[in-house]
N, C-alpha and C positions, 0 to 999 in steps of 0.2 A: 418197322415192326416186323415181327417174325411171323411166317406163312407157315400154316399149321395143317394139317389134313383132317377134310371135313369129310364123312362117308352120305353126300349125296343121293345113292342107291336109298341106303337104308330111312334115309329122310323122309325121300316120298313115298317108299313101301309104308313107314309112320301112317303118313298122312292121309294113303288110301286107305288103310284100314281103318283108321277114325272115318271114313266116310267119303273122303274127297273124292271127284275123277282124278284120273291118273294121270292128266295132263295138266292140270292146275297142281297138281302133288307136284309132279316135274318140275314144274314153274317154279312153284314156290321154294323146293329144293337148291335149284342153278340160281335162285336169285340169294337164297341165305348163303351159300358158298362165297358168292362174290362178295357179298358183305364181310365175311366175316376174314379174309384178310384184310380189311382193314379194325380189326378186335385188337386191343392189346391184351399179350401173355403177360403172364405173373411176371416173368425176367423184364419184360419191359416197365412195367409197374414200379420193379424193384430199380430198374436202371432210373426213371423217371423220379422216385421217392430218393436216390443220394442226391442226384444234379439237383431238386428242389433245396434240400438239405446243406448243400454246398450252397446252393446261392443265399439261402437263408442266412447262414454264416458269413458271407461275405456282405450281407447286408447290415446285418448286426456291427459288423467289425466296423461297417462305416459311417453306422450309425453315433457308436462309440467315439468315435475318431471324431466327428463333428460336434457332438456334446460337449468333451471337452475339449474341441479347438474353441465354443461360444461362450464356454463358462472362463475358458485364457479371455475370452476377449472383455468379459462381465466383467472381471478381477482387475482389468488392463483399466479399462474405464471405470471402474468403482474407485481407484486408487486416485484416479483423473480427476473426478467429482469431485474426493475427499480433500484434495492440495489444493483445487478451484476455491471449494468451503473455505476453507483455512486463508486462503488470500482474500476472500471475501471479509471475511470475519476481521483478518490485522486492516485491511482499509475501513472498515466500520469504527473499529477502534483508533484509528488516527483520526477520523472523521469526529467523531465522539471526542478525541482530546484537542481536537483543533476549534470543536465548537464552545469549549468549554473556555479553551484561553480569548476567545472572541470575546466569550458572558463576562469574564476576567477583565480584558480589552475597554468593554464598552462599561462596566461599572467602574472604573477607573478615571474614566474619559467623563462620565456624569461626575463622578465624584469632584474630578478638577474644576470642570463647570461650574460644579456650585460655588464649590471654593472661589473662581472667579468672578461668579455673578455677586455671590456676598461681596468683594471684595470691591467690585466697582459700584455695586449699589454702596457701599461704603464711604466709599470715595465721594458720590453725589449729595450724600448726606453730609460729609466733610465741606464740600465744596457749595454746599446750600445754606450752611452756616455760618462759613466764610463770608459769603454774599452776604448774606443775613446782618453778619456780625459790624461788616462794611458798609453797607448803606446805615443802619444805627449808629456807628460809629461818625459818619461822614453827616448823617441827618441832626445828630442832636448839637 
């Protein structure tokens, strides 16, 4: 920061004439000096107001830059999900047409059953008659 010229004389002549001893003026005078090189000038201010400014810009800039590197990745991975779905969804649907030729499968398989069970309770009936027809036969 820039060192500026403070008129110390004139400070503590202030100050005693408001009242003070002239040694406490003094004082108080050599102690505001030393402070106030450390004061910022306007030029510092204004130096101090671009560099925020620039950095502000450079933060912005990278802010932007990671938005849309997270929304690349959002877009990356929504696409990911969206063919995951779709693979989910075609083995749901093989799942669904392989249950179906099962229900196909298995009413097929009753069906022959019956067909066979008629077929040999048939048969028993045939062959109960037979029996039947032969001991009659053989008895009278």
């Amino acid at each position: 920061m820039n060192k500026f010229a403070y008129d110390t004389l004139g400070t503590s002549r202030e100050l005693e004439a408001a009242g003070m001893e002239r040694r406490q003026a003094e004082a108080v005078a050599i102690a505001i000096a030393r402070r106030e090189g450390n004061l910022a000038t306007k030029s510092d201010l204004k130096l101090l107001r671009t560099e925020l400014k620039s950095d502000i810009s450079k933060i912005e800039s990278e802010l932007k830059s990671d938005i849309s590197r997270v929304e690349s990745e959002l877009n990356l991975l929504r696409t990911e999900v969206k063919s995951e779905i779709s693979e989910v969804k075609s083995e749901i649907s093989e799942v669904k047409s392989d249950i179906s030729e099962v229900k196909s499968d298995i009413t097929e398989i009753r069906s022959d059953m019956k067909a066979q069970f008629r077929w040999v309770i048939s048969m028993q009936i045939v062959v109960t008659f037979a029996v039947i027809a032969l001991v009659y036969a053989n008895g009278t």
